[in-house]
C-alpha positions as CSV (number, residue, x, y, z in Angstrom):
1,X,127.3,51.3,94.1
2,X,124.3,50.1,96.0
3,X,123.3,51.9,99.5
4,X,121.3,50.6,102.2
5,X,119.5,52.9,104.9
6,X,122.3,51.9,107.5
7,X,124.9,53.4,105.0
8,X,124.6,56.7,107.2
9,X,126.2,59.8,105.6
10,X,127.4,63.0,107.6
11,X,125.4,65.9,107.3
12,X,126.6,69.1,105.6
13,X,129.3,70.1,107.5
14,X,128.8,68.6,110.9
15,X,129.3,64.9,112.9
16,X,126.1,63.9,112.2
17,X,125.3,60.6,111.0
18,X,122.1,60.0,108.9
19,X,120.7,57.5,106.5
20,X,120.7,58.1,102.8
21,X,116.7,57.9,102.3
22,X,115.0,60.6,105.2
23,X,111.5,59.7,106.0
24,X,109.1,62.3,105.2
25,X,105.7,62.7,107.8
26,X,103.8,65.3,105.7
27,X,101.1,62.6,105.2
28,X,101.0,62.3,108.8
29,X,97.6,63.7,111.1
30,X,95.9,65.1,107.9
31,X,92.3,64.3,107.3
32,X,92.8,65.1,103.4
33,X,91.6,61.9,101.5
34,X,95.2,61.4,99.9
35,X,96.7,61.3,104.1
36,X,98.3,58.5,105.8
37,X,96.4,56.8,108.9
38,X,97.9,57.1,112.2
39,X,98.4,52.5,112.1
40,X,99.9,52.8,108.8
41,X,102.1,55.8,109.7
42,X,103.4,53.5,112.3
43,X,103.6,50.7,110.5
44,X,105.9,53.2,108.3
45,X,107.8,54.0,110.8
46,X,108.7,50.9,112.0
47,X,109.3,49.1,109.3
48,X,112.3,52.3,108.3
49,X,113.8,52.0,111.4
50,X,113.8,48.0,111.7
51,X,115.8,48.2,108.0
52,X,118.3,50.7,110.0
53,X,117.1,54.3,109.0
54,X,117.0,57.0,111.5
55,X,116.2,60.1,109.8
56,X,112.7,61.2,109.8
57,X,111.6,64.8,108.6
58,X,108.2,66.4,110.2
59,X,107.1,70.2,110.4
60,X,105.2,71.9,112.7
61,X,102.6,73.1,110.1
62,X,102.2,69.3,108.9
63,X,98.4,68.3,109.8
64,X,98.2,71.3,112.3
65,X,100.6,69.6,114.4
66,X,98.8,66.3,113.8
67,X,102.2,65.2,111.8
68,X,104.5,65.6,115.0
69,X,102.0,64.0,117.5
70,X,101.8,61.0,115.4
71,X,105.1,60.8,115.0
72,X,105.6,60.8,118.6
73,X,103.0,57.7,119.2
74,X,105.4,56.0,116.5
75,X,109.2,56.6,118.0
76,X,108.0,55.9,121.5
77,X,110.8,53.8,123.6
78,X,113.3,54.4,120.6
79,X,114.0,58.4,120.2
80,X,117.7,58.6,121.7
81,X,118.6,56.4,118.6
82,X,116.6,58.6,115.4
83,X,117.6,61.7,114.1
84,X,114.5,64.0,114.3
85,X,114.2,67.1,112.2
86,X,111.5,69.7,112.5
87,X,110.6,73.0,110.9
88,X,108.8,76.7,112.1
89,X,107.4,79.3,110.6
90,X,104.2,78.8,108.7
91,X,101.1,80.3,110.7
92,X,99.6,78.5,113.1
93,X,97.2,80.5,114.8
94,X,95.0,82.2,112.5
95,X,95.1,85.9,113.2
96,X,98.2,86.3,115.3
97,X,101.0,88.0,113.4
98,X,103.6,86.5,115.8
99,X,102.7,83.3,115.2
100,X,104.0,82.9,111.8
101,X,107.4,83.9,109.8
102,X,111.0,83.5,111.2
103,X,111.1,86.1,113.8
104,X,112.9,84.7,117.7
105,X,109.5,84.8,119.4
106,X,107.7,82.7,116.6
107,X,111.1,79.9,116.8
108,X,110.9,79.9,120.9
109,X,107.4,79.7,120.7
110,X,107.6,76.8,117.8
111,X,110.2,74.9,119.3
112,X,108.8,74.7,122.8
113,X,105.3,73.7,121.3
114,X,107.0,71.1,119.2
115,X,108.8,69.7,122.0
116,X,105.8,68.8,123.5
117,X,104.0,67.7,120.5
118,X,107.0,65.2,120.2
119,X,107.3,64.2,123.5
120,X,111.2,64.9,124.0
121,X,113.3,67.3,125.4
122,X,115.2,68.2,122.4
123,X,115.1,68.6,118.9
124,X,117.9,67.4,116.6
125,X,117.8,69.2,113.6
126,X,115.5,72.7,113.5
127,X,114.9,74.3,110.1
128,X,113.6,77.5,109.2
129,X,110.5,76.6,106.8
130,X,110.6,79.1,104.2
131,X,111.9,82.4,104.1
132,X,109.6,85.5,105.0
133,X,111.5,88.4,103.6
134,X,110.6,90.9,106.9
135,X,113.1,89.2,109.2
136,X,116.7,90.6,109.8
137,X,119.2,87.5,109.6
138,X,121.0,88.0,112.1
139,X,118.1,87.6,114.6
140,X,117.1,84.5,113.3
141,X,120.6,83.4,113.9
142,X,121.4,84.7,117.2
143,X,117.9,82.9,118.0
144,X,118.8,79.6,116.6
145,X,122.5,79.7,118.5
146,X,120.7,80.8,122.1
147,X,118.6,77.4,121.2
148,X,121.1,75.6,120.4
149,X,123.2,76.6,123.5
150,X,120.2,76.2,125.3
151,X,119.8,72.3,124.6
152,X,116.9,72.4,122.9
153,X,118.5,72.1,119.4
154,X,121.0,70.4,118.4
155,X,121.8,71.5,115.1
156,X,120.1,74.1,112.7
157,X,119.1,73.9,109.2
158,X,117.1,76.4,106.4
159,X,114.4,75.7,103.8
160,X,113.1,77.2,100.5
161,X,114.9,80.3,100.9
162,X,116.7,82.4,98.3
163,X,120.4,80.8,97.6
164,X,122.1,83.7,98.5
165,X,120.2,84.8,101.3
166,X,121.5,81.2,102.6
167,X,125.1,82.1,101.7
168,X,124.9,85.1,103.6
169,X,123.6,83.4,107.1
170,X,125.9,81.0,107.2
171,X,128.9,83.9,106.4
172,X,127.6,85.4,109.4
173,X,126.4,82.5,111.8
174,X,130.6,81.4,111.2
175,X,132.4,85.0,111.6
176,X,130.3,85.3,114.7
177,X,130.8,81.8,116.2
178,X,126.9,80.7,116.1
179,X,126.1,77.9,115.1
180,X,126.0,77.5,111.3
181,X,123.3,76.0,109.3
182,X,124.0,72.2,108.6
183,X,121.5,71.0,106.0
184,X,118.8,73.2,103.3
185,X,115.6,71.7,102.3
186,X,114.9,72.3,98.2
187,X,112.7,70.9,95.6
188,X,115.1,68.7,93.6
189,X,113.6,66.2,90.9
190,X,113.6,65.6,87.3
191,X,111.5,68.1,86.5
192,X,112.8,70.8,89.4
193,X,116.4,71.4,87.8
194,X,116.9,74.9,88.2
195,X,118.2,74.8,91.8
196,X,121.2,73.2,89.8
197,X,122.3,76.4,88.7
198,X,122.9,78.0,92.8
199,X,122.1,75.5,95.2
200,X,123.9,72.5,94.9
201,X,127.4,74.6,94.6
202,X,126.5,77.1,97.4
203,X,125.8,74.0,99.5
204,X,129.3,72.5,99.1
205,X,130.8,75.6,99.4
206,X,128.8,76.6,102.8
207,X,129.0,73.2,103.9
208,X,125.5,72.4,103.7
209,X,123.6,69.1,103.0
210,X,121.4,69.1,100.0
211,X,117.9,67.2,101.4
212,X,115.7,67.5,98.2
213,X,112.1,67.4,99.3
214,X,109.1,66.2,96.4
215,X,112.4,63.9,94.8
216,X,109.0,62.5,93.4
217,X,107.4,65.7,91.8
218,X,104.2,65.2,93.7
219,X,103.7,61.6,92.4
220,X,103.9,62.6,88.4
221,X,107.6,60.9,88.1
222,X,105.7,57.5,89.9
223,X,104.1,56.8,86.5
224,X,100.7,57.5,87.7
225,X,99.3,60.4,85.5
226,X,98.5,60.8,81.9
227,X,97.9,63.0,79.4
228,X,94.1,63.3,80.6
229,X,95.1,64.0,83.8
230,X,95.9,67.0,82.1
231,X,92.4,68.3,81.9
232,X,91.1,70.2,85.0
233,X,88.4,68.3,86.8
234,X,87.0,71.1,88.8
235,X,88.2,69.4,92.2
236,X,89.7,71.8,94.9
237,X,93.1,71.2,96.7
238,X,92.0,67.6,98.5
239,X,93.5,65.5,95.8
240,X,97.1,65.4,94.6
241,X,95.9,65.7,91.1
242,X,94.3,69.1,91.7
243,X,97.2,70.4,94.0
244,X,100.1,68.9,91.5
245,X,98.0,70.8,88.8
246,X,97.5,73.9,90.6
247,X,101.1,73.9,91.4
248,X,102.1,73.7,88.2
249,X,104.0,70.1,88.9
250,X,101.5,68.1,86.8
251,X,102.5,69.5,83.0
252,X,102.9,68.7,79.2
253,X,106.9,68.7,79.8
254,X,106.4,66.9,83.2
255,X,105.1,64.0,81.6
256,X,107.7,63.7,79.1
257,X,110.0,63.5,81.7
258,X,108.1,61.0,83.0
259,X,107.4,59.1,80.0
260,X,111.7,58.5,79.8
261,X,111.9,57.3,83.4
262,X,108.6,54.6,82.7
263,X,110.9,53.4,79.8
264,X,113.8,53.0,82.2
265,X,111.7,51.4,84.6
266,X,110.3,48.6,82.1
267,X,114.1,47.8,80.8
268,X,114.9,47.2,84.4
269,X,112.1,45.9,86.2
270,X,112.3,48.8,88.6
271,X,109.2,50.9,89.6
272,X,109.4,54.2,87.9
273,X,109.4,56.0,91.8
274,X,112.8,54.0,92.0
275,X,114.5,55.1,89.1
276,X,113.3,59.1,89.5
277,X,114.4,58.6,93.0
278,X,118.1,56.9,92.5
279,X,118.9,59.7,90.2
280,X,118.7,62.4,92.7
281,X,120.8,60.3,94.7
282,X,123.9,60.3,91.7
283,X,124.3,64.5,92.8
284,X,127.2,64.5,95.1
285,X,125.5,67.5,96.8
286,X,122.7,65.1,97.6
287,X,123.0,63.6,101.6
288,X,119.0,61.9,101.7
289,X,116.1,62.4,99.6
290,X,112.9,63.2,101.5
291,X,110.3,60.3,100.7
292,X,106.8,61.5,101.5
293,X,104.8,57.8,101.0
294,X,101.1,57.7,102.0
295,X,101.3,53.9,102.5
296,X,103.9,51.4,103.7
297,X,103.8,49.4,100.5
298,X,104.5,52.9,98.7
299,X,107.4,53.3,101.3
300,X,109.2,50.2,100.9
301,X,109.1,50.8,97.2
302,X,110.7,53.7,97.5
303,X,113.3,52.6,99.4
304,X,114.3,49.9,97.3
305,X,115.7,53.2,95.2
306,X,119.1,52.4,97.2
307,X,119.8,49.6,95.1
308,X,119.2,50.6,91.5
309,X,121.6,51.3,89.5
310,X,121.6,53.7,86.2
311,X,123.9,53.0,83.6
312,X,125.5,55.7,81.3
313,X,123.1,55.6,78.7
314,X,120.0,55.8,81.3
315,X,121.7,58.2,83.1
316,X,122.3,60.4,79.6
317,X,118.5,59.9,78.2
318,X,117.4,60.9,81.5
319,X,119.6,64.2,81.7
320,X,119.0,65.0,77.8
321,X,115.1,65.1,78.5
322,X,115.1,67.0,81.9
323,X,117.8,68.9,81.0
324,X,117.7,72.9,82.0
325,X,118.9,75.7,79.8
326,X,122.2,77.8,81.1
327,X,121.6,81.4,82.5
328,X,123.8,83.9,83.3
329,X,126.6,84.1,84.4
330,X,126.9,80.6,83.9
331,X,126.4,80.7,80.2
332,X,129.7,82.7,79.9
333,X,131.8,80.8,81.8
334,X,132.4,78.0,80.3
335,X,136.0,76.8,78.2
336,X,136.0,80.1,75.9
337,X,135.9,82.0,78.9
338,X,138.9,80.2,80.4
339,X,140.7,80.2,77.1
340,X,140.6,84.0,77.4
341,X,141.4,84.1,81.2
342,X,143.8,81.6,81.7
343,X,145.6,81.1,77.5
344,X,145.6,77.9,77.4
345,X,147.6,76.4,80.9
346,X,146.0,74.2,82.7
347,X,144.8,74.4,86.2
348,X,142.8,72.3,88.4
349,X,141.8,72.9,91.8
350,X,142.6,69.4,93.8
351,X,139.8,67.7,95.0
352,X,136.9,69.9,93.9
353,X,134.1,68.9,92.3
354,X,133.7,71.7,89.9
């Protein structure tokens, strides 16, 4: 089945309506040569929500705020009408310990100066950025809920934080009547498989959205690296290449993976970015990929990943060559184990996807 970007999906569990593709600003602001300029981040902008999309993902961290003020200039006259998601805790003041990690004074402090960086009186979607190991949860959560009641946030989400740290929260955010955590950022790609193994069921479970970020890989699953690209070239972090290499995204393995969706591309006259891109899309734990184009030609590529369609045999070479090995306890719960527990009668549970 074919999707377009006003095919709006709710998020996690929650009334929240939001397109299947999420625009990604992380290009936004930066003065790195591989950033997007301010006229074409408009132009990006634009054209997403003329085609009927509405969800756009920025963080405070992006460009030093430069990603949020942009994005402001670009959603001018037309905010009521987009879904805008933001993110805290990544420093942002060199040398203050209290401006960086998830503790309440860094959010209050974020999410006022995001609100002015945006130019709007609320925020729609809040995540925590990535998980800092020093704060108690349930001070992040009481925070996040006195936000929320507060009408600055509407709704509250998590990202790159340990599965079941994230299972945990949202126990307590719903024993306690807070609010509970609606959506969770992870890396989620051809080549990033692992988060298979506790994320995607611990978001159904919790009631969480799945919003993979880098559905891409940094670039390597677009078809534009080789084998030489392999070799460092002595650059710092101010290319893709170096930070995809640095990063370990840019690998042997990687480009295999990437050899297999190229193939897939040229049989159906899709760009590779397409086909990596509608294969995320085929997890049902999956509400919107994150997109993070540089230009609006790379953008409306992208999008057109809505309408491709993978047959079974694309869909089977693509899983065989990315495919992840089992791990505990997964490994020893498969039909032996319920031969032993159950002998041999047959359950199902109605309407799960397990």
């Amino acid at each position: 089945m074919t999707l377009q970007l006003d095919d709006y999906r709710l998020l996690g569990r929650s009334g929240l309506r939001v397109s299947p593709l999420c625009l990604g600003t992380m290009t936004f602001g930066l003065q790195a040569g591989w950033g997007s300029e301010d006229a074409e981040a408009r132009a990006m902008v634009d054209r997403y929500v003329d085609l009927g999309g509405n969800f756009i993902d920025t963080a405070n961290f992006y460009g030093g705020g430069g990603a949020e003020r942009v994005l402001a200039q670009s959603i001018e006259g037309r905010r009521e009408q987009l879904v805008i998601a933001t993110k805290y805790s990544l420093i942002m003041r060199s040398g203050d310990p209290n401006a960086c990690g998830n503790h309440r004074k860094n959010l209050v402090q974020s999410v006022e100066d995001s609100l002015r960086r945006l130019g709007t009186d609320y925020i729609d979607l809040m995540y925590l950025h990535v998980w800092d190991g020093l704060t108690p949860v349930d001070e992040i959560l009481r925070a996040f809920d006195d936000l929320v009641r507060a009408g600055k946030l509407l709704y509250v989400g998590i990202s790159d934080t340990p599965a079941w740290q994230i299972a945990r929260m949202q126990a307590i955010a719903e024993l306690r009547g807070w609010a509970p955590l609606i959506a969770v950022q992870i890396p989620y790609n051809l080549t990033q498989r692992t988060v298979e193994r506790e994320y995607m069921g611990m978001a159904r479970e919790m009631g969480l959205g799945v919003l993979p970020w880098s559905p891409l890989a940094g670039g390597v699953l677009s078809g534009k690296y080789s084998a030489a690209d392999l070799e460092t070239s002595g650059q710092g972090m101010d290319s893709r290449k170096a930070i995809n290499l640095a990063t370990g995204r840019l690998t042997p393995r990687a480009l295999e993976i990437a050899g297999v969706v190229d193939a897939i591309a040229a049989e159906t006259g899709r760009s590779s970015a397409q086909i990596a891109l509608a294969w995320t899309l085929l997890n049902p734990s999956v509400t919107a990929p994150i997109i993070g184009a540089r230009t609006l030609a790379q953008m409306q590529d992208n999008l057109a990943a809505l309408d491709v369609e993978l047959d079974d045999d694309q869909r089977g070479r693509l899983d065989t060559v990315s495919r992840i090995e089992s791990c505990f306890p997964y490994d020893m719960l498969g039909p032996a184990a319920a031969a032993r527990m159950f002998g041999g009668i047959k359950i199902a549970r109605h309407g799960s996807a397990n």
